[in-house]
N, C-alpha and C positions, 0 to 999 in steps of 0.2 A: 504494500500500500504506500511505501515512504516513497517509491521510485515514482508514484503518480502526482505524489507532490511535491510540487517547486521548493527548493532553497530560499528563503525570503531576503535570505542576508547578504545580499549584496550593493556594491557601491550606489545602484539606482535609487534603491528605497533610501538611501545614504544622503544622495543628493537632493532629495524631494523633503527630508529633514532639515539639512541646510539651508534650502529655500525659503522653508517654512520661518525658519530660527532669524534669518537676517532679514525677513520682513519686519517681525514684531523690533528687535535689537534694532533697526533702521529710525521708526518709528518710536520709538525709548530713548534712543542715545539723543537723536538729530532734534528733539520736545523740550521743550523746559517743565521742569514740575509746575509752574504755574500755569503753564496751558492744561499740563495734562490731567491736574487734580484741580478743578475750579467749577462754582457753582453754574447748573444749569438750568434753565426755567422749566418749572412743572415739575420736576425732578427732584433738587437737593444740591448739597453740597457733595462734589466727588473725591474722592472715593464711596460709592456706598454700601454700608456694612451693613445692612439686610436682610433675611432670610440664608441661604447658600455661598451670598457673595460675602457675608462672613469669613470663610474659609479663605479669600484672599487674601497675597499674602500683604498689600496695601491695609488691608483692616490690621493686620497684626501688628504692624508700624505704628510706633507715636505720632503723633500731627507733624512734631518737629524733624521725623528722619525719612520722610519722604524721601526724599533728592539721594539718600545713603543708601535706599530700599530699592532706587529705582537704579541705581549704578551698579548697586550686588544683582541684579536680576538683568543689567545686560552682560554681568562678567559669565552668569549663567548662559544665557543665550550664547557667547561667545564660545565658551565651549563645546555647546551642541551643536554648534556650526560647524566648527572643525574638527568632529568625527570623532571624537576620542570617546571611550568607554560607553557606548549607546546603552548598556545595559545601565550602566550608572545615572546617568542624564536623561533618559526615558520619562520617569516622572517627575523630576526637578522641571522640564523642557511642559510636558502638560500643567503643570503648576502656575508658571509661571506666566504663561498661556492663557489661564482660566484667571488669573490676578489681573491679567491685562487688559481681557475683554469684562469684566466684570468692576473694573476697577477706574477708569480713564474716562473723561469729558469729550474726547474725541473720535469717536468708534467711526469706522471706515466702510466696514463687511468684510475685510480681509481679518480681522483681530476674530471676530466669531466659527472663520472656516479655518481658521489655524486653530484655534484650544478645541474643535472637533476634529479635524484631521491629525493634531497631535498627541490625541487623546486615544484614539484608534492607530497608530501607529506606533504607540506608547507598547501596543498587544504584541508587536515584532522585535521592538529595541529590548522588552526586557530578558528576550532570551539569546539576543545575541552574544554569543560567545569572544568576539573579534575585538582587538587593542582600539580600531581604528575603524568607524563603518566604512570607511574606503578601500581598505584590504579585501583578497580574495578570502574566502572563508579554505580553514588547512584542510585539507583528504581526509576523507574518512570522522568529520565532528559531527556532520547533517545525523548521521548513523548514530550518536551518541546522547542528542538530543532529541530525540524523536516527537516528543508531546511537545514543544519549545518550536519546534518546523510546524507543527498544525498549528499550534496557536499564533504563530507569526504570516503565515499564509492566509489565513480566517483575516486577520487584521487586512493586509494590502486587500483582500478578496472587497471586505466592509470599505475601504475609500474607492476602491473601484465604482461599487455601488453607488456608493453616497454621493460621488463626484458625477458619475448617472443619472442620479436624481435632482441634482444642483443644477446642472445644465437645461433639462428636461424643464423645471419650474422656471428657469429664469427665461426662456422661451417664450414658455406657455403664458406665465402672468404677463409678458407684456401685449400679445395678440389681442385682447379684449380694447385695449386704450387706442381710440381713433387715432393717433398721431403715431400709433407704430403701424398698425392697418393701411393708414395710408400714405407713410413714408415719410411723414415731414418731423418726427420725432428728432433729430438731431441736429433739423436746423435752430430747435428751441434750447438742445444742450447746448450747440455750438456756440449762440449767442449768451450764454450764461455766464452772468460774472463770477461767480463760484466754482464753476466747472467749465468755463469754455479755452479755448485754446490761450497758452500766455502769447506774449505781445510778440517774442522772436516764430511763434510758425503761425501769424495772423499773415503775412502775405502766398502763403500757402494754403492756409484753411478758409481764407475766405472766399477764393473764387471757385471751390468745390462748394462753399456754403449758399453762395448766387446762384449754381447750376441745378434747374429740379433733378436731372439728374443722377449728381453728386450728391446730394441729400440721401435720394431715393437707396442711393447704393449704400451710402453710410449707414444708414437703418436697415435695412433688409439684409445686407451681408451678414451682419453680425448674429442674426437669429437663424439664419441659415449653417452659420458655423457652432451653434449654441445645439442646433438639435442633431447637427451630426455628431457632436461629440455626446450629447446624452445616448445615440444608440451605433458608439462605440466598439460597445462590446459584444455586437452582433454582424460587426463586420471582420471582413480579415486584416490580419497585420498590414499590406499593404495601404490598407485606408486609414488605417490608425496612425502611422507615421505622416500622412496627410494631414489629417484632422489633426494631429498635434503640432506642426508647424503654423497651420492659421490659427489655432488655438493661441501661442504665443504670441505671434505677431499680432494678434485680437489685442490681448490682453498688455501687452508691451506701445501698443496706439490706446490703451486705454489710458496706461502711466503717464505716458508724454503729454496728452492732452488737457490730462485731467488732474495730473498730480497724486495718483491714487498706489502708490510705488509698493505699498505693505500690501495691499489688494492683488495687484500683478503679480506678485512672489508668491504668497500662496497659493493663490490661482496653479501658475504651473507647477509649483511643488506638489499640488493634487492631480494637475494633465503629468505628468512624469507617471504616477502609480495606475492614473488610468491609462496611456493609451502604449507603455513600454510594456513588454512581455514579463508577465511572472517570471521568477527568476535569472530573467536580463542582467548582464554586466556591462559596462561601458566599456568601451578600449579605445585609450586616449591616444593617438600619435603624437610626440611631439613635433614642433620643427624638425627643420634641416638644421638651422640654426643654432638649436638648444641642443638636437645631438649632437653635433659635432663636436661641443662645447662637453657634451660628458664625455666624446671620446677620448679628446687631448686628458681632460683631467684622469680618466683611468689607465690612459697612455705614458703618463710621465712616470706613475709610480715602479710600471713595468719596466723602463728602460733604465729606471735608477737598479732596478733588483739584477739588468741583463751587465749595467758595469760594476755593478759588487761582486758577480760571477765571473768576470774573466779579470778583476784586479788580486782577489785571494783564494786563486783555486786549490793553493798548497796547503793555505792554514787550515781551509775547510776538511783538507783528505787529513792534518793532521787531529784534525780534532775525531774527527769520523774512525773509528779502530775499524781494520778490515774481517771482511766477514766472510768465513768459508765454509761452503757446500757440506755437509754429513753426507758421510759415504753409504751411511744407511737409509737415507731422506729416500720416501721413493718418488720415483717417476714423477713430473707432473709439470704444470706451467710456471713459466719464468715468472718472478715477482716484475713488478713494474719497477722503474728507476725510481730511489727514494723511499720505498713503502717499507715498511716491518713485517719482518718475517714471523 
């Protein structure tokens, strides 16, 4: 049964963590506490302690250690970014996740799809065995964790879903509003002082903004690329790698236009787990440039090892005592030059 199921643990679901983790840490670092914890109308004074959102770790702060609370939880994110001990950082990283969307004046809709997709992916980091979620998983571990491989598989299997579902409603709930019906839906974001394009790509967006068009395609594309990825995972690999590049590029014209940069990272740190193969690994090539650069470096130390070899080959045979054959030894293959008999 274990050979039916994928290995969860590899660098993909790795990289769909990091994305997740430098959204909110983008978001925390780049805010001042006083945006981030300030009162709201209708609402209160934020942080608010609550019901659940008690368990934040903003509630557990004094009023005074805000700004200490919110720098210890991006030294947290920082870590989960760069891979180190997934089993460890698993629910530190949901934590602090559920602190953030539960905790902040500023909510985006990426803070709410990160402490769920963190939280669910939280079911794969904590049995990962690996120093490093960017490392190959060693021979023969998958074999040794066996209940740890379903329950990490179930998790990626749950964002696939969820991330299916997400698409699918985001779709569907805008079809009913006339301005997406009939296509003029983004010449109204477009012209929006909160959300419309900043000032450096107004001589670009505005004459797609004039064009009906340009309008028409701006609104309509993007529900077209919304419902192809909610049904996914009923097409084959080669339309997923499809749908996962306009899915980006969607989502990457979302950030630029709109300034929504924490929204954009989660977003594909959740198209990573949907539309890559269960246990998928990346294989990075470097440059020409950057090889070359480890050649010389692993180059030089050899060429120092080949003039230590012909400057003291006396001293070496004298330190070396010579070593002769047993007359009784039987038959059999030559040692290699160097090895111990």
């Amino acid at each position: 049964m274990l050979r039916a199921i994928p290995v969860p643990w590899t660098n993909v679901y790795g990289l769909a963590r990091t994305l997740l983790a430098l959204g909110t840490l983008g978001t925390m670092a780049f805010s001042s506490t006083g945006t981030l914890f300030r009162p709201v109308a209708t609402q209160g004074d934020y942080p608010i302690c609550t019901g659940p959102m008690r368990a934040g770790v903003f509630c557990l702060a004094p009023e005074d250690g805000l700004t200490a609370t919110r720098w210890l939880c991006v030294l947290v994110l920082l870590v989960v970014a760069s891979g180190w001990r997934p089993r460890w950082t698993a629910l530190p990283h949901a934590w602090v996740s559920f602190s953030f969307f539960s905790g902040i004046a500023i909510a985006d809709g990426g803070d709410q799809v990160t402490v769920v997709l963190s939280s669910l992916l939280a079911l794969t980091a904590l049995g990962d065995p690996r120093r490093w979620h960017w490392q190959a998983l060693q021979e023969g571990a998958a074999s040794r964790h066996r209940r740890a491989v379903l329950l990490g598989a179930t998790g990626l299997v749950l964002v696939r879903v969820q991330m299916s579902f997400l698409y699918f409603q985001s779709c569907v709930a805008k079809l009913p509003h006339a301005e997406w019906a009939d296509g003029t839906a983004m010449w109204y974001w477009g012209h929006s002082l909160a959300f419309g394009a900043p000032g450096p790509l107004r001589p670009l967006v505005d004459p797609v903004l004039a064009s009906p068009l340009g309008v028409a395609l701006l609104t309509w594309v993007p529900l077209l690329i919304e419902i192809g990825l909610a049904a996914s995972l009923l097409l084959a690999q080669r339309w997923r790698w499809r749908l996962f590049a306009a899915g980006v590029l969607l989502h990457l014209s979302i950030a630029v236009m709109m300034g929504l940069w924490s929204f954009a990272l989660a977003m594909i740190g959740g198209l990573v787990v949907l539309c890559f193969p269960l246990g998928s690994h990346l294989h990075v090539t470097p440059p020409e440039a950057v090889r070359e650069l480890l050649r010389r470096g692993t180059a030089a130390p050899a060429l120092a090892a080949v003039k230590d070899d012909a400057v003291e080959p006396e001293a070496r045979d004298e330190q070396e005592p010579p070593r002769h054959a047993s007359p009784s030894a039987p038959p059999g293959p030559s040692a290699p030059v160097g090895s111990e008999w």
